[in-house]
C-alpha positions as CSV (number, residue, x, y, z in Angstrom):
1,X,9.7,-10.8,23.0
2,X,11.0,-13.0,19.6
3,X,9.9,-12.3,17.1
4,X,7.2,-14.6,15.7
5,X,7.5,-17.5,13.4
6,X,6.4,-17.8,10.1
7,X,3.5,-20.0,11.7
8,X,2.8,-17.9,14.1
9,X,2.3,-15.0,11.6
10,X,-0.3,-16.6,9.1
11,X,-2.2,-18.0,12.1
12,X,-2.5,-14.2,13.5
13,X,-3.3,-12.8,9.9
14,X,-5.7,-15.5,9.8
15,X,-7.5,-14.6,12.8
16,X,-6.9,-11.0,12.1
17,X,-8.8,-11.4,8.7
18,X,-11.5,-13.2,10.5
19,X,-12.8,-10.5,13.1
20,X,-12.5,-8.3,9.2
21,X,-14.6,-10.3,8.2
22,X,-17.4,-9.6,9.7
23,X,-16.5,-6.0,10.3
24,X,-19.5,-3.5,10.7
25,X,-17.2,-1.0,12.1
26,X,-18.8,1.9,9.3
27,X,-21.0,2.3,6.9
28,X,-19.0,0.5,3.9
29,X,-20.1,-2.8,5.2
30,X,-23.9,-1.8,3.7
31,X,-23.0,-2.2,0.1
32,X,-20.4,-4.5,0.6
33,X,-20.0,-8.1,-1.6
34,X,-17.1,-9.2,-0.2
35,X,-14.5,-7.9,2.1
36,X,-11.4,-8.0,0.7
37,X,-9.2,-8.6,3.8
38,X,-5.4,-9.1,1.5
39,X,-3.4,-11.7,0.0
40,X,-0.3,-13.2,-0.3
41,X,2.9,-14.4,1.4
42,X,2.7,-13.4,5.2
43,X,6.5,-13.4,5.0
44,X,6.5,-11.2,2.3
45,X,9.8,-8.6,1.5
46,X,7.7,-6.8,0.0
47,X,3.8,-5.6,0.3
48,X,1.6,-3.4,-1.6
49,X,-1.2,-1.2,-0.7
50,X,-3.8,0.1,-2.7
51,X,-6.8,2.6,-1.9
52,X,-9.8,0.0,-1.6
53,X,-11.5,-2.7,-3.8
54,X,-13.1,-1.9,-7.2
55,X,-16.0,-4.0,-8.3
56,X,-14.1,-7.0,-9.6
57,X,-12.3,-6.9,-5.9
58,X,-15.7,-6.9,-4.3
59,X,-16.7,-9.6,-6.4
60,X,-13.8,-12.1,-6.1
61,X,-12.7,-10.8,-2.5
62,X,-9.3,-10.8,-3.6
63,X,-7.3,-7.3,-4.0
64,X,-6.2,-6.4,-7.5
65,X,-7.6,-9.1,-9.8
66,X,-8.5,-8.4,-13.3
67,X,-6.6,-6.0,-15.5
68,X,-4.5,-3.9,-13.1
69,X,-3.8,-7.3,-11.1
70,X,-2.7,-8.9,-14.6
71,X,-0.1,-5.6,-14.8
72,X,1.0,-5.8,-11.6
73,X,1.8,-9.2,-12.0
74,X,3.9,-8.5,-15.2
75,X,5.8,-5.8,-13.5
76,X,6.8,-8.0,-10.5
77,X,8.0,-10.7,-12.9
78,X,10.3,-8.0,-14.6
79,X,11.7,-7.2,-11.4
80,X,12.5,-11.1,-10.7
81,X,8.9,-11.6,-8.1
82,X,5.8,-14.0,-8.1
83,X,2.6,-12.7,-6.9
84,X,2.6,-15.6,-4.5
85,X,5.7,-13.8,-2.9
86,X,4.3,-10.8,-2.2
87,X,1.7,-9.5,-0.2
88,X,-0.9,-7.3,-1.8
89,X,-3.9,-4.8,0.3
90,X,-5.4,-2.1,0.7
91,X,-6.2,1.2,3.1
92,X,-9.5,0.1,3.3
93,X,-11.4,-3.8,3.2
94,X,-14.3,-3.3,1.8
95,X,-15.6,-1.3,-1.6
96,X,-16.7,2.4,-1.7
97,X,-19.9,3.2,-3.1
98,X,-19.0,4.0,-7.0
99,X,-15.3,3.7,-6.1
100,X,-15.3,6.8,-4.8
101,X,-12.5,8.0,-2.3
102,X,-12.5,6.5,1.0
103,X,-13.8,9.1,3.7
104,X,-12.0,9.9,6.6
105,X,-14.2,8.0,8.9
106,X,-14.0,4.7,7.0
107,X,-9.9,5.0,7.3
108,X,-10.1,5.4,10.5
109,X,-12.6,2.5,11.3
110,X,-10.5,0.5,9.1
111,X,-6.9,1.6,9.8
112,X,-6.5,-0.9,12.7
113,X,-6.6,-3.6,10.1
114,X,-3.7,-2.3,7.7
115,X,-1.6,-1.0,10.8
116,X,-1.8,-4.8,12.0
117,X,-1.3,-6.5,8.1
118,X,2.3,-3.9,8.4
119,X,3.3,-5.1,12.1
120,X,3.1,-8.9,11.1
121,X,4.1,-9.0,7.5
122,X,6.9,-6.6,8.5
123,X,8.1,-6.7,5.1
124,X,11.3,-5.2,4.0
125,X,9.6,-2.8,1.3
126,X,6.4,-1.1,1.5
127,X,5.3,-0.7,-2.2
128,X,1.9,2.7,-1.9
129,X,-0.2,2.1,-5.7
130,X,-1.8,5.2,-6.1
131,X,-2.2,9.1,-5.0
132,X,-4.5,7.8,-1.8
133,X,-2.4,5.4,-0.3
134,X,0.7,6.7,-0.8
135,X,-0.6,10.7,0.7
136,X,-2.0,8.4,3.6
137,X,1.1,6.4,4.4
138,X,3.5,9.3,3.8
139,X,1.3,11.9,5.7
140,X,1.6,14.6,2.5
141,X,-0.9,15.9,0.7
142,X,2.0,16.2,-2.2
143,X,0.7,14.2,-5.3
144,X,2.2,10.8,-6.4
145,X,4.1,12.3,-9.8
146,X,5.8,14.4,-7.8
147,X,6.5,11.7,-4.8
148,X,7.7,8.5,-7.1
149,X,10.6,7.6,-8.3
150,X,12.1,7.7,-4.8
151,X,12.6,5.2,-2.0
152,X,11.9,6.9,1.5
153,X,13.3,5.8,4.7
154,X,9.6,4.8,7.0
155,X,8.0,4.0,10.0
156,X,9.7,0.8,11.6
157,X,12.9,0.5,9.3
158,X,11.0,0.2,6.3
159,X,11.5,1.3,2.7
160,X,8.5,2.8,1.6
161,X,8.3,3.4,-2.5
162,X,5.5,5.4,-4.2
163,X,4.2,4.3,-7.3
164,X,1.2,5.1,-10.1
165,X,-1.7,2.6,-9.8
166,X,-1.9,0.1,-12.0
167,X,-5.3,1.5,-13.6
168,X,-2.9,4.7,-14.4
169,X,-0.3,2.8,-16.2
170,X,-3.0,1.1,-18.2
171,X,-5.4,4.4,-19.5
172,X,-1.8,6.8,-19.5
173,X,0.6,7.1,-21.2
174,X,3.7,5.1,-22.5
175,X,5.2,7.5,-19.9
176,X,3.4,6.5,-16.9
177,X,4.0,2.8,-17.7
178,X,7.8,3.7,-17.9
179,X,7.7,5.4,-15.0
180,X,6.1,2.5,-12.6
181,X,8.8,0.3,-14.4
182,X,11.3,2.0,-12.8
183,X,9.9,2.5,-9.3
184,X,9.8,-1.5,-9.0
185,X,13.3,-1.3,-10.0
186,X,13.7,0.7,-7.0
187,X,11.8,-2.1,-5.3
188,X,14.3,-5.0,-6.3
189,X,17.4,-2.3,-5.7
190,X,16.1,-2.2,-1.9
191,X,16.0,-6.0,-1.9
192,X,19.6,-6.5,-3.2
193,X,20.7,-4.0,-0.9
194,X,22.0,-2.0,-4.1
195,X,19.7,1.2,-3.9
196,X,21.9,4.6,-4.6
197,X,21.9,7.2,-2.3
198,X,20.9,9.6,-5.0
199,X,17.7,6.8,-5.4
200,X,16.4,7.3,-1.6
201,X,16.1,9.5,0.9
202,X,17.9,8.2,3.8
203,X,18.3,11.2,6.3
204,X,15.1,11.9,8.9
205,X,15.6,15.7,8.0
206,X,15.6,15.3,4.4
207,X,12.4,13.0,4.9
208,X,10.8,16.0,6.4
209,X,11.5,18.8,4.3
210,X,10.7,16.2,0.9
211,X,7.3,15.5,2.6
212,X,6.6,19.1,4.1
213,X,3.4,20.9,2.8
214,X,4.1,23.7,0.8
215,X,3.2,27.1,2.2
216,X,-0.6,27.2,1.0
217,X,-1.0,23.8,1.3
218,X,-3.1,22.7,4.1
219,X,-1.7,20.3,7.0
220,X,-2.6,16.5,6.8
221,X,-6.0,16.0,8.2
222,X,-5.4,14.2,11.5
223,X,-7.6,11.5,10.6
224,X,-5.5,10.6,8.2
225,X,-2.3,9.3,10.4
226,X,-2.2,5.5,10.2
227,X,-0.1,4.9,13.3
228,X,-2.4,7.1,16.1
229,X,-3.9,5.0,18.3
């Protein structure tokens, strides 16, 4: 099978975000404003995900508005990118009660959605904001300080680069804003086909012993694999 056009992938997103929509699949549609499907370029090189919609996202329906979306914005335009040439969403559609965590349940009702958003999209870089997406996309429960500042070879092809959320950047320190700077310069180094070797990790064995547990550290909780069935 071709692959499909650019037509053909915003009409599929579209009906994709449609059946989201009106999603009552768990118990996050209860409290829900707005679901808060993505947005963006469907051809994007490069998408983002995030953990789930605050209140502003809930609100607006649209992911990352507000201060973090206004950073965001300003890091892409440093690295040469528009937010209208990206693709920006999230591990889960809809808001968690007090922006807690999302629980394992809700992933898994939801994960169909984000596995879908990857498949079509099929951007060139996958860009995780956050300790929660990026433990969920790279199965680890390793924390994001330790993760960033690396581009890992992923599922399908893909680059995938962790990254501090924008609301990090914003309440940390000079550091942490530093820090997210150069990750998206990892991002435009994938693009340009100019990423070092000492800036990824590019062999399957080295993926797996960077994103091993440590010995006391529990396994991945099986819920939490995006690409089960």
């Amino acid at each position: 099978m071709s692959d499909p056009s650019a037509a053909e992938r915003a009409q599929a997103l579209a009906e994709l975000e449609a059946r989201a929509l009106v999603c009552t699949d768990c118990a996050l549609h209860e409290s829900r404003t707005n679901v808060v499907f993505g947005s963006g370029d469907p051809n994007a090189d490069v998408m983002f995900v995030g953990e789930g919609p605050g209140q502003s996202e809930d609100e607006q329906g649209l992911p990352f508005v507000g201060p973090s979306g206004r950073l965001l914005e300003q890091l892409l335009g440093e690295i040469g990118l528009t937010r209208a040439e990206v693709y920006i969403g999230n591990v889960v559609k809809c808001r968690p009660p007090r922006n807690r965590d999302p629980r394992p349940d809700e992933i898994d009702a939801c994960k169909g959605y984000l596995r879908t958003q990857l498949e079509l999209i099929d951007p060139q870089v996958v860009v995780t904001l956050g300790n929660f997406a990026t433990k969920l996309l790279l199965r680890t429960e390793t924390g994001i300080t330790r993760l960033r500042g690396r581009a890992y070879e992923w599922w399908g092809g893909r680059y995938l680069v962790p990254t501090f959320h924008p609301a990090a950047a914003l309440r940390g320190s000079a550091r942490v804003l530093e820090e997210s700077r150069y990750d998206f310069g990892l991002v435009r180094a994938v693009l340009d086909g100019n990423l070092s070797v000492e800036g990824s990790l590019s062999a399957a064995e080295d993926v797996d012993a960077a994103l091993a547990p440590p010995p006391n550290e529990p396994p991945p909780a099986e819920q939490l694999d995006l690409f089960d069935p």
